[in-house]
Phi, psi and omega in degrees: 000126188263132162257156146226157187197144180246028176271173194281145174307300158320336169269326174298315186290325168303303177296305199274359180285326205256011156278144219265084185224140186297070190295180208298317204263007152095022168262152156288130173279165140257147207248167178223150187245143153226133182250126176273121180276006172255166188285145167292158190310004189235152205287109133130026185283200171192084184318107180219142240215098196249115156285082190250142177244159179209069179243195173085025177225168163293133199253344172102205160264344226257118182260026174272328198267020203239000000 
């Protein structure tokens, strides 16, 4: 998921590790931050990058998960 955002890095990152998300099989995911350190093309943006994985389980049929 791409953010821009101008908030500080230690709050992004502190919210989306302790945000509360559902993988397919109902365990909690845990998130990863990535901050892009130079700034974005819009002035005091900044570019950021929330990672959630949700693997190890049968995927089905659904050929979105293969």
């Amino acid at each position: 998921m791409p953010v821009l955002t101008k908030l500080p890095d230690a709050e992004i990152a502190r919210y989306y590790e302790s945000a509360a998300v559902e993988g397919v099989e109902g365990r909690e995911l845990s998130g990863t931050v990535y901050v892009n350190p130079s700034r974005s093309w819009k002035d005091d943006y900044k570019s950021v990058i929330v990672q959630f994985f949700d693997g190890f389980h049968d995927p089905g049929l659904d050929m979105r998960c293969h």
